[in-house]
N, CA, C and O atoms as a Tinker XYZ file with bonds, in Angstrom:
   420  protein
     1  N      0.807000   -1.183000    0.000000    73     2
     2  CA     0.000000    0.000000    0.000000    64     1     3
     3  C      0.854000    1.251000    0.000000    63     2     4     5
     4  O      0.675000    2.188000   -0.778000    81     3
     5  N      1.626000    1.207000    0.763000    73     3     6
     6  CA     2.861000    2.416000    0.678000    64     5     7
     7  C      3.251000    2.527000   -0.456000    63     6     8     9
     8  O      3.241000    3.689000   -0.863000    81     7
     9  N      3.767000    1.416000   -1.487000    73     7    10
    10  CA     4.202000    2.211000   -3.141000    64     9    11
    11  C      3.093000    2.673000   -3.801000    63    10    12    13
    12  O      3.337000    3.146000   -4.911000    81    11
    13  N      1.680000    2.679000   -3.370000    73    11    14
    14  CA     0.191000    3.126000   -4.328000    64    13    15
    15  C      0.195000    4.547000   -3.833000    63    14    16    17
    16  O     -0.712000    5.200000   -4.350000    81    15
    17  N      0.944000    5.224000   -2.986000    73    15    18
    18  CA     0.515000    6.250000   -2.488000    64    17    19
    19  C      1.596000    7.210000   -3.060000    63    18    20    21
    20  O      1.053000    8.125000   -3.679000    81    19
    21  N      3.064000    7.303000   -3.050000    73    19    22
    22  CA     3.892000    7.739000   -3.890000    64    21    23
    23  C      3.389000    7.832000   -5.007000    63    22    24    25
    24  O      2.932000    8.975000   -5.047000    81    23
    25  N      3.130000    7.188000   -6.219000    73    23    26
    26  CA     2.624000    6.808000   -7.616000    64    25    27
    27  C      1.292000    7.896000   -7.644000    63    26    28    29
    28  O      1.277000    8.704000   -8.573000    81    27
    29  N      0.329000    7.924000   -6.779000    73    27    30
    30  CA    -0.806000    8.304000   -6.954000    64    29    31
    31  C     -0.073000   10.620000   -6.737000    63    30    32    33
    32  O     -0.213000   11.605000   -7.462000    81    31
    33  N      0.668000   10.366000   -5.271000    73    31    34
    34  CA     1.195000   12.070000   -5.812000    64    33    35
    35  C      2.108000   12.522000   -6.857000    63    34    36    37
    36  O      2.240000   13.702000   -7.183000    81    35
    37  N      2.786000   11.449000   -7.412000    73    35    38
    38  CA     3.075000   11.732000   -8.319000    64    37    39
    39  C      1.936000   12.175000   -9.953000    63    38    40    41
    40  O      2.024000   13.187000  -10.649000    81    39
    41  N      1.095000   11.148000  -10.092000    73    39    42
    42  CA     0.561000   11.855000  -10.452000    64    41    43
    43  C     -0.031000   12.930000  -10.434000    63    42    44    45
    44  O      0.069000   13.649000  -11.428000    81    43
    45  N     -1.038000   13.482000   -8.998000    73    43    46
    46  CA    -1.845000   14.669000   -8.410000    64    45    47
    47  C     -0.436000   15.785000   -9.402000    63    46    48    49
    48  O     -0.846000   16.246000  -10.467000    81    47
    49  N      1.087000   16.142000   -9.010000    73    47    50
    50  CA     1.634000   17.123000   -9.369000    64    49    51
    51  C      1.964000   17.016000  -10.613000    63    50    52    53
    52  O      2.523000   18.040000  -11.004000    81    51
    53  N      1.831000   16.005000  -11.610000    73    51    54
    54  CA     1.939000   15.843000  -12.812000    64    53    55
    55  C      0.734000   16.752000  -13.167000    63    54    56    57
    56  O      1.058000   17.722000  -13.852000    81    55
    57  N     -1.161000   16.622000  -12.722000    73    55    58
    58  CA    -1.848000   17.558000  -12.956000    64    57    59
    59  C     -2.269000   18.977000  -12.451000    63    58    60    61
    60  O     -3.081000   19.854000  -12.748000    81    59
    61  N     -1.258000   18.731000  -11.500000    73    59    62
    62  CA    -1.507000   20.294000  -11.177000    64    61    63
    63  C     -0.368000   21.327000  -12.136000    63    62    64    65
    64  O     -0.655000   22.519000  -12.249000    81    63
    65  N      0.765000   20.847000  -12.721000    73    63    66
    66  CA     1.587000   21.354000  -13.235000    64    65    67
    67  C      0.733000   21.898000  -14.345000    63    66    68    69
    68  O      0.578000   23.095000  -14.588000    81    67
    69  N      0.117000   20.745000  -15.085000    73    67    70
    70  CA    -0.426000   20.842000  -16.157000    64    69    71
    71  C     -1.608000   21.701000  -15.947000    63    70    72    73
    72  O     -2.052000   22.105000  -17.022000    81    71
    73  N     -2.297000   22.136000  -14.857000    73    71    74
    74  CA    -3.498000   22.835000  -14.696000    64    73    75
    75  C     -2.900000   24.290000  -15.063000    63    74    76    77
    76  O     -3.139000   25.096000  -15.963000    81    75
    77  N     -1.879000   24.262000  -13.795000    73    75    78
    78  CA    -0.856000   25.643000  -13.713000    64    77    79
    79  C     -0.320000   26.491000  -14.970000    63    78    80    81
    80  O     -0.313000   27.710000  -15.142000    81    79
    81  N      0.092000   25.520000  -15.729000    73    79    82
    82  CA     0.093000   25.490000  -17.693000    64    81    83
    83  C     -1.030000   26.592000  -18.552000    63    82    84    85
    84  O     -1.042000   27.658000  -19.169000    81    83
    85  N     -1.785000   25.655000  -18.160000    73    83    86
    86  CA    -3.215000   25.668000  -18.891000    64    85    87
    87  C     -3.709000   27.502000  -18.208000    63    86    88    89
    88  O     -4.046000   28.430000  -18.944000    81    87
    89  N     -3.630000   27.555000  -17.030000    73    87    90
    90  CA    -3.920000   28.801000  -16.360000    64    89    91
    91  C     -3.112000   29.956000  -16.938000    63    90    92    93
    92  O     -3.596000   31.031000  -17.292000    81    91
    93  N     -1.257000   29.464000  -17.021000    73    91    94
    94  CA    -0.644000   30.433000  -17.433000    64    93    95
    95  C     -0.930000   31.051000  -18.989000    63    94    96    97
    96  O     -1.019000   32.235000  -19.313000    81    95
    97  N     -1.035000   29.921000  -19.781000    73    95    98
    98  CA    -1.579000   30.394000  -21.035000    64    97    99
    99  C     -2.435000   31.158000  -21.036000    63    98   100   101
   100  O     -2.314000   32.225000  -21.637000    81    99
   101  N     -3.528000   30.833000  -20.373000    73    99   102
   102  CA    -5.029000   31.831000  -20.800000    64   101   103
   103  C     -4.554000   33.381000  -19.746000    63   102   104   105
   104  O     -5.035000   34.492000  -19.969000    81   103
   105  N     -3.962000   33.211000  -19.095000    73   103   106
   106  CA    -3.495000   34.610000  -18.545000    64   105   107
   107  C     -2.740000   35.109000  -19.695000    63   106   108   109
   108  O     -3.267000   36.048000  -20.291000    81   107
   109  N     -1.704000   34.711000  -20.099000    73   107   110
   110  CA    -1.113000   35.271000  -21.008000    64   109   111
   111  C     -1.908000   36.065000  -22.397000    63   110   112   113
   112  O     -1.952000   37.252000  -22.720000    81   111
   113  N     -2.470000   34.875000  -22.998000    73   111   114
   114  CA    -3.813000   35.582000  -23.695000    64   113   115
   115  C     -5.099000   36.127000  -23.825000    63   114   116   117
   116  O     -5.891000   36.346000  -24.742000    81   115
   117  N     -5.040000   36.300000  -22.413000    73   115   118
   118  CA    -5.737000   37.481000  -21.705000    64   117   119
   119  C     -5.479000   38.759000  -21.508000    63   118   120   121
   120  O     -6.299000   39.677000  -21.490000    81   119
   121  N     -4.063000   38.830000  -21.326000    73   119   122
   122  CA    -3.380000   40.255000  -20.982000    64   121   123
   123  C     -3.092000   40.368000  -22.481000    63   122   124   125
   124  O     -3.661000   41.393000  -22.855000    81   123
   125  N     -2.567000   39.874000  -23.347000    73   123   126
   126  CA    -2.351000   40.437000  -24.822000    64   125   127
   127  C     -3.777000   40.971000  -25.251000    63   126   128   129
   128  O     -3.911000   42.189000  -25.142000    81   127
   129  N     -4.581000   40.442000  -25.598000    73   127   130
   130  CA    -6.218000   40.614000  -26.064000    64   129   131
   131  C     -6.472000   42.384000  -24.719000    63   130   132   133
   132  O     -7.590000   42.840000  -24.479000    81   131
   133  N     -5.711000   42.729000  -24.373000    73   131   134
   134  CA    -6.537000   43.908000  -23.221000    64   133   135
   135  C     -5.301000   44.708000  -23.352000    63   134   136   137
   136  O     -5.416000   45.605000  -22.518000    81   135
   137  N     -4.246000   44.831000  -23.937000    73   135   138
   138  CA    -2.944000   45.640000  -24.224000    64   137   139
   139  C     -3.403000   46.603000  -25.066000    63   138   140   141
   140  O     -4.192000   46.202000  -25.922000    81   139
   141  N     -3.099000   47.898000  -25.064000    73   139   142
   142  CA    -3.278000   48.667000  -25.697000    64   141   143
   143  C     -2.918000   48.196000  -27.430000    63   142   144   145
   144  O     -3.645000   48.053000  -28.414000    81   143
   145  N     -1.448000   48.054000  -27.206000    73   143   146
   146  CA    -1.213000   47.694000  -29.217000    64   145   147
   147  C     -1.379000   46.139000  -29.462000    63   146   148   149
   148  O     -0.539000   45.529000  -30.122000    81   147
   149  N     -2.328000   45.603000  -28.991000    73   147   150
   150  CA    -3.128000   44.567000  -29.356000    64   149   151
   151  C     -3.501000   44.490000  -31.182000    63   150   152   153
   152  O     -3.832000   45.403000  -31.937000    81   151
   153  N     -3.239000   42.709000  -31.518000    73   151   154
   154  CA    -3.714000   42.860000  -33.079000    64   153   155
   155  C     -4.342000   41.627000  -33.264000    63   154   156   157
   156  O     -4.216000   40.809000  -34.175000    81   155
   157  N     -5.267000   41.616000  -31.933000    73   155   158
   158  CA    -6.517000   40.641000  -32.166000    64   157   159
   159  C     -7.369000   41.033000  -32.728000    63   158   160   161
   160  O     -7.261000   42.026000  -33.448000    81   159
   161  N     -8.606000   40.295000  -32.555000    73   159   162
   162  CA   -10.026000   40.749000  -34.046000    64   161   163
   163  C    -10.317000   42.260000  -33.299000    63   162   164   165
   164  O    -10.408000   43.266000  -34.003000    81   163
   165  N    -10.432000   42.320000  -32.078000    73   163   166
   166  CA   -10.992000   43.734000  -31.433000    64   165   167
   167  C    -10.012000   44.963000  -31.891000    63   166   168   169
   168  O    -10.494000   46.087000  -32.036000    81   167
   169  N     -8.834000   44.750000  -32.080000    73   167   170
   170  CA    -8.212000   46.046000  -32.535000    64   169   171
   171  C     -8.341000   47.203000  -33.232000    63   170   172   173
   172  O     -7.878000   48.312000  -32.967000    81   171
   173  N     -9.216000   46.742000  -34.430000    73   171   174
   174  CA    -9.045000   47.909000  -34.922000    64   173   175
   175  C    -10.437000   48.658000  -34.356000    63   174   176   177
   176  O    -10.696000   49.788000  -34.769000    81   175
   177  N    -11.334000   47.982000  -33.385000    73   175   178
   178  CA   -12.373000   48.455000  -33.059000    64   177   179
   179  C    -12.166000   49.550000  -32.036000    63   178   180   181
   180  O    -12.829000   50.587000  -32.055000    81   179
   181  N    -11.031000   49.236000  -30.953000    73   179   182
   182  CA   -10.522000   49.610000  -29.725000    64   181   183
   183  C     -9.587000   51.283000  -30.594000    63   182   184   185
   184  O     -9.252000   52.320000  -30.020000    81   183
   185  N     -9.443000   50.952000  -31.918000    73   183   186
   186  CA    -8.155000   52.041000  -32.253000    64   185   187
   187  C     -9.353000   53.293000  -32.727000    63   186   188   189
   188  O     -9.487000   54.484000  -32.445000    81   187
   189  N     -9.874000   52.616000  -33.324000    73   187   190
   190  CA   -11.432000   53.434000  -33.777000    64   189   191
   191  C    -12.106000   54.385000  -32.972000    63   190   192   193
   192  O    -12.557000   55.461000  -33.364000    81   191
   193  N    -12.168000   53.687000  -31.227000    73   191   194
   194  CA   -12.959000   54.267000  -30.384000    64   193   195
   195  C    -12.168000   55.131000  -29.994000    63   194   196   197
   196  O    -12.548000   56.299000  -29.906000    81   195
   197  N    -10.934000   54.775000  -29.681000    73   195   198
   198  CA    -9.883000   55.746000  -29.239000    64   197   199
   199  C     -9.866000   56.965000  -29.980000    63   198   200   201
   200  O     -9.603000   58.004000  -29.373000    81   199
   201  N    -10.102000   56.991000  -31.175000    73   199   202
   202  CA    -9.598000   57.927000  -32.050000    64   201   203
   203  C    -11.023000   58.989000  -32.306000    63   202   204   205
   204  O    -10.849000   60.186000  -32.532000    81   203
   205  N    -12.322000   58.423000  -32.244000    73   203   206
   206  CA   -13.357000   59.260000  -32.098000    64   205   207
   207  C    -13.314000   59.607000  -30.362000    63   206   208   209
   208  O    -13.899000   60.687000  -30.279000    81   207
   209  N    -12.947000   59.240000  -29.147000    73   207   210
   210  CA   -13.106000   59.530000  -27.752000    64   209   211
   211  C    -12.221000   61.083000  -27.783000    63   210   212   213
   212  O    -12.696000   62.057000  -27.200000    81   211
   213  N    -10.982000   61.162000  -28.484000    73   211   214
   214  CA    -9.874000   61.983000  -28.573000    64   213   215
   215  C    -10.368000   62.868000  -29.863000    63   214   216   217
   216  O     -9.859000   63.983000  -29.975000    81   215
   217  N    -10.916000   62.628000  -30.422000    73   215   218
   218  CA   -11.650000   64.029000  -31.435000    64   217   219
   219  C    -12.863000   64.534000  -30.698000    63   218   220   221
   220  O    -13.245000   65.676000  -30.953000    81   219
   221  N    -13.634000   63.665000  -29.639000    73   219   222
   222  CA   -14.720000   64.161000  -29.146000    64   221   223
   223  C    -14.449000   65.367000  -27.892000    63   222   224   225
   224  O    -15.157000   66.310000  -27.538000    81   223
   225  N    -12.988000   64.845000  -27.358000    73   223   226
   226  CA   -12.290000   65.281000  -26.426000    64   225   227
   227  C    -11.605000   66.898000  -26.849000    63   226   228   229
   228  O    -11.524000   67.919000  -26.166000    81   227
   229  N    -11.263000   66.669000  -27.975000    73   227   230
   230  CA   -10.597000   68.093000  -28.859000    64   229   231
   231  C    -11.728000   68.621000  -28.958000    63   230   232   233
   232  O    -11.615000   69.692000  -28.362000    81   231
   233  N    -12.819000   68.526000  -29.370000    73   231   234
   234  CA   -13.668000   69.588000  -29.641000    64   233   235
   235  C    -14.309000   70.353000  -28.734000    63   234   236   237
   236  O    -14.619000   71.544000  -28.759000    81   235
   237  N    -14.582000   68.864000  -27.321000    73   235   238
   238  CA   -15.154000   69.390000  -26.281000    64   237   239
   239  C    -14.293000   70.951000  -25.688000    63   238   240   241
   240  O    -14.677000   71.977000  -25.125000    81   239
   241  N    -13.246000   70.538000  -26.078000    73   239   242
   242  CA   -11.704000   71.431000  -25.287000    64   241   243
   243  C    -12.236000   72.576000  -25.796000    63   242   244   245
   244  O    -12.737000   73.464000  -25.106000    81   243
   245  N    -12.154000   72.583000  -26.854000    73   243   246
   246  CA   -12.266000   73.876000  -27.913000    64   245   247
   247  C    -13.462000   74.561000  -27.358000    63   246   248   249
   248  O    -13.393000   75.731000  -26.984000    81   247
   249  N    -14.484000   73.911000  -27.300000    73   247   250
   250  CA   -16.246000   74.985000  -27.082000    64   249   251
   251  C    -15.554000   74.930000  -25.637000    63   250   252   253
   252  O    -14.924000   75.967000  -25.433000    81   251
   253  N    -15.503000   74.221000  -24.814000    73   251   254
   254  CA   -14.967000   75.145000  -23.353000    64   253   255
   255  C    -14.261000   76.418000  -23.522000    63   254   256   257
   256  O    -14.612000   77.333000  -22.777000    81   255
   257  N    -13.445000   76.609000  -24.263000    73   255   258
   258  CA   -12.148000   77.592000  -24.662000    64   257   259
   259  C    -13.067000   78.442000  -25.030000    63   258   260   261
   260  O    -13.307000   79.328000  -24.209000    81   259
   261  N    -13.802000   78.453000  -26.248000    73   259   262
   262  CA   -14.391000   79.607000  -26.725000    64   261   263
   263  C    -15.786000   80.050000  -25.776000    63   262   264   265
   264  O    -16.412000   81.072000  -26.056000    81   263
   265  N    -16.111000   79.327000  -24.846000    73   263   266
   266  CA   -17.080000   79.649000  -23.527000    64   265   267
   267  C    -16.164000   80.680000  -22.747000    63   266   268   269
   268  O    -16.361000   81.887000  -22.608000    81   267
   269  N    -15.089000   79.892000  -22.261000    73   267   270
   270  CA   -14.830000   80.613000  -21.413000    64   269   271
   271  C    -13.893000   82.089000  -21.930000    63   270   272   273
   272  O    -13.381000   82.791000  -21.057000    81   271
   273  N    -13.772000   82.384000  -23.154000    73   271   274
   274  CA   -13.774000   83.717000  -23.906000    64   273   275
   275  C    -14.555000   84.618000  -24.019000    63   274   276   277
   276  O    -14.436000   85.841000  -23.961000    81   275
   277  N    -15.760000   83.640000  -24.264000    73   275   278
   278  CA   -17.055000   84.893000  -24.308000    64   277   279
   279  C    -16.928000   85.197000  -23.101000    63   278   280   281
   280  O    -16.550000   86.360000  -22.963000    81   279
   281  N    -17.151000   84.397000  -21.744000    73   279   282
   282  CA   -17.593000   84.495000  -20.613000    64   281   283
   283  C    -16.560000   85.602000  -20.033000    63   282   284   285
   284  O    -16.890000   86.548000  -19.317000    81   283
   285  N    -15.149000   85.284000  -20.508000    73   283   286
   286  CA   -14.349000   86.683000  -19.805000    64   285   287
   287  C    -14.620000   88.105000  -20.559000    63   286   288   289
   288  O    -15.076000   88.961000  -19.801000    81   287
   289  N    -14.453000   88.455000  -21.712000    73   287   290
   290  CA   -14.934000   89.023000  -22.656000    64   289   291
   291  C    -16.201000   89.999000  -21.903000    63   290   292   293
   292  O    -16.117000   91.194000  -21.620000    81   291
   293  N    -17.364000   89.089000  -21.690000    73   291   294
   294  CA   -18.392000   90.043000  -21.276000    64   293   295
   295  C    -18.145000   90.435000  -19.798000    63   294   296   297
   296  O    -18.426000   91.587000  -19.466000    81   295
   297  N    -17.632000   89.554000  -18.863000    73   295   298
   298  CA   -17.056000   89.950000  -17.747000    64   297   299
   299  C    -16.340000   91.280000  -17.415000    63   298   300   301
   300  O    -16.612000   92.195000  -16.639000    81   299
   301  N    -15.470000   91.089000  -18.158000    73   299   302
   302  CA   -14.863000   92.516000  -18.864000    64   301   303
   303  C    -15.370000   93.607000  -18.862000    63   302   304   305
   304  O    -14.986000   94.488000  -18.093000    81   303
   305  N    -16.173000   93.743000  -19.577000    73   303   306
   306  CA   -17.286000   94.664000  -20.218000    64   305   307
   307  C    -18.106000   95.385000  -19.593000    63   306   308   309
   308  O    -18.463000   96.556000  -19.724000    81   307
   309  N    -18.511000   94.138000  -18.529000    73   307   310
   310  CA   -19.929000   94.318000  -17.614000    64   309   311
   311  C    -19.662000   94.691000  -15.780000    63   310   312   313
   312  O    -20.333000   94.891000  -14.767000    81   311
   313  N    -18.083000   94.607000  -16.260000    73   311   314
   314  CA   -17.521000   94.684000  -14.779000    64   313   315
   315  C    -16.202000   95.421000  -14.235000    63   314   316   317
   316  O    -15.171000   95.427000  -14.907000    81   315
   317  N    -16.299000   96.072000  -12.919000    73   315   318
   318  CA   -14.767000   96.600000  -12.981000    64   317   319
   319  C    -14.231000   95.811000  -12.137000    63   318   320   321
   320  O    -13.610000   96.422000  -11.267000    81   319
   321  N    -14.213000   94.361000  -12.010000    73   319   322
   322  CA   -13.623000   93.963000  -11.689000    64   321   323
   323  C    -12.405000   92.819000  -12.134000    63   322   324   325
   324  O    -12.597000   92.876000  -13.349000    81   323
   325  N    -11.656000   92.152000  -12.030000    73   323   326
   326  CA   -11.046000   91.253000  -13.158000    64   325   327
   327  C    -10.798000   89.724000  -12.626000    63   326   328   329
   328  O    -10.662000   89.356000  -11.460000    81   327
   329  N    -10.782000   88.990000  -13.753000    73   327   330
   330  CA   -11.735000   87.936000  -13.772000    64   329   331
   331  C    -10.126000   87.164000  -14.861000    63   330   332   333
   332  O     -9.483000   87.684000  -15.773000    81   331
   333  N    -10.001000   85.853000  -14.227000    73   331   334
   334  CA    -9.164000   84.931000  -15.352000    64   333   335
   335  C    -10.301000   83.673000  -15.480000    63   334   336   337
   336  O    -11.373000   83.616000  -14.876000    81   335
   337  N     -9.660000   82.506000  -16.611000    73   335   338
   338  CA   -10.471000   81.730000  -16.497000    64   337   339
   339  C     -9.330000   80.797000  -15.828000    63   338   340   341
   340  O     -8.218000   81.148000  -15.433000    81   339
   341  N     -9.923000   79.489000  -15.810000    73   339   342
   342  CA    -9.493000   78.189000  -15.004000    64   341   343
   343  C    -10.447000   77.666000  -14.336000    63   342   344   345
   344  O    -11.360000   78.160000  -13.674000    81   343
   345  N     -9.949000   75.928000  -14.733000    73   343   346
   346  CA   -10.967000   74.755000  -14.116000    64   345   347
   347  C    -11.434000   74.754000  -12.639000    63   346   348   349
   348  O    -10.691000   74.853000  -11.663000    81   347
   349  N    -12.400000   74.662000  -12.632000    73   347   350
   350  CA   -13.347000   75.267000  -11.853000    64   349   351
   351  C    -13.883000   73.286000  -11.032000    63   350   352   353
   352  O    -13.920000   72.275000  -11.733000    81   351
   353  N    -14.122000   73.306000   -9.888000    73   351   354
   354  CA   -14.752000   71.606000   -9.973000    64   353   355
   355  C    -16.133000   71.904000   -9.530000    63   354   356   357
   356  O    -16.976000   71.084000   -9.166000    81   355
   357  N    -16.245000   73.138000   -9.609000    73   355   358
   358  CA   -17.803000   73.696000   -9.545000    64   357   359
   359  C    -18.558000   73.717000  -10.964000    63   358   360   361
   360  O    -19.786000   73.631000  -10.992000    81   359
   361  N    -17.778000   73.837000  -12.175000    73   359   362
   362  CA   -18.371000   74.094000  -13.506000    64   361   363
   363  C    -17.860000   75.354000  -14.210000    63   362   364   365
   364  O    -17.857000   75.419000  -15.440000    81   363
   365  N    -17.201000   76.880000  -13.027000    73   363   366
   366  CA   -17.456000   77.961000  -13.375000    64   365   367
   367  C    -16.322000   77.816000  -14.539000    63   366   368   369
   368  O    -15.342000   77.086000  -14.393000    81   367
   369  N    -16.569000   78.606000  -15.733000    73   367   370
   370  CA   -16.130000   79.285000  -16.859000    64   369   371
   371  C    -14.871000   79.861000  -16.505000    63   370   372   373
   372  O    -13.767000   79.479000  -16.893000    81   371
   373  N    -15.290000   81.427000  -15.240000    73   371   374
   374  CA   -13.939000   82.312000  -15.196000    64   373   375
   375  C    -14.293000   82.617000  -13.903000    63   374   376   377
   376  O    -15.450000   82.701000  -13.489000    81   375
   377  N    -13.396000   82.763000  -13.339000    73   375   378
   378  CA   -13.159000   82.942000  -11.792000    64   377   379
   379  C    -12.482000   84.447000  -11.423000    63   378   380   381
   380  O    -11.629000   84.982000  -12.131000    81   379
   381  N    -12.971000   84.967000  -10.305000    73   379   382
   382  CA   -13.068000   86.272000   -9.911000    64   381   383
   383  C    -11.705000   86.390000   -9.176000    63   382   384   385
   384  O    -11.256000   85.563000   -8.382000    81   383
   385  N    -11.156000   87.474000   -9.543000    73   383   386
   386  CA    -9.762000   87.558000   -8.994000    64   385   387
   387  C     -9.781000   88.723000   -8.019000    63   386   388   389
   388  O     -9.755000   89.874000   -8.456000    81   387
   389  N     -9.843000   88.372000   -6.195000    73   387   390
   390  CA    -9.874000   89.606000   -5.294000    64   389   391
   391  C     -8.700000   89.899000   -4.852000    63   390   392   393
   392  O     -7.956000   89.087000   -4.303000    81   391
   393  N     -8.443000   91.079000   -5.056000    73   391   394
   394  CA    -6.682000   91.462000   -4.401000    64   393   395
   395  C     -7.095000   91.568000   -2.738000    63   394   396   397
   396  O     -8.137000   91.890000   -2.167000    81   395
   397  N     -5.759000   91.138000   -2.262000    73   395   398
   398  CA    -5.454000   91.348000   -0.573000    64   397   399
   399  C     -5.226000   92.584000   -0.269000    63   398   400   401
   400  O     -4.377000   93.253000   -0.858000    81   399
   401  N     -5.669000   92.855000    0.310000    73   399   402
   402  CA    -5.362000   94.497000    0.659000    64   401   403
   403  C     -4.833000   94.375000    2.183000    63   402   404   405
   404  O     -5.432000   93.843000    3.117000    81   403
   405  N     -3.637000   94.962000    2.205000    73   403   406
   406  CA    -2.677000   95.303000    3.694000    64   405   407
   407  C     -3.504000   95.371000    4.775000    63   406   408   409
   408  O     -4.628000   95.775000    4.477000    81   407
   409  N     -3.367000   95.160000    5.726000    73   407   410
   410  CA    -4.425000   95.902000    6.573000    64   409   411
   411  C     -2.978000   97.039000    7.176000    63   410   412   413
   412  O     -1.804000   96.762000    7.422000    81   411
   413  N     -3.821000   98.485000    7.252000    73   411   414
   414  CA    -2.876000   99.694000    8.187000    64   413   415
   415  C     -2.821000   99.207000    9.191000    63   414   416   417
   416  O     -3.761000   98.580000    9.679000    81   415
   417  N     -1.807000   99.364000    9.693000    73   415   418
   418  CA    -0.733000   99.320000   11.027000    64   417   419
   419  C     -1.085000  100.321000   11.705000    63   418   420
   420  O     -0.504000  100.589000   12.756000    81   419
């Protein structure tokens, strides 16, 4: 009974090697298939989206830019006070610029 039991782990790590195998592969072609310069069937779909996300992204840029032109522009105009623009995590366009004033001694 003692030599059936050697024989039998020998096999068990013969299939776990082979499981371990089998695992490493599909990891492997898992992480290729999800790589950016991937040239599986999805590629040119992934290069496509990329490339309309980044024109949707340029344009968005642009009408912000020319918002926040008008928006200083009439600021300007409508105000004596002065005003730059910059990202705002409120939404605002152009942001109000207050000077510090000393306090007298």
């Amino acid at each position: 009974m003692a030599a059936a039991n050697p024989a039998g782990q020998g096999f068990q790590n013969k299939t776990r090697v082979a499981i371990l195998a089998e695992l490493d592969k599909e990891k492997r072609r898992l992480l290729q298939s999800q790589s950016p310069g991937s040239t599986g069937p999805n590629a040119g779909r992934q290069a496509s989206r990329a490339g309309a996300k980044e024109a949707r992204d340029s344009a968005e840029q642009q009408h912000i830019a020319a918002q926040q032109k008008a928006a200083l522009q009439h600021a300007h105009v409508h105000s004596s006070g002065f005003f730059i623009t910059q990202d705002s995590s409120f939404g605002n366009l152009i942001l109000p610029v207050i000077p510090r004033l000393e306090p007298d001694v």
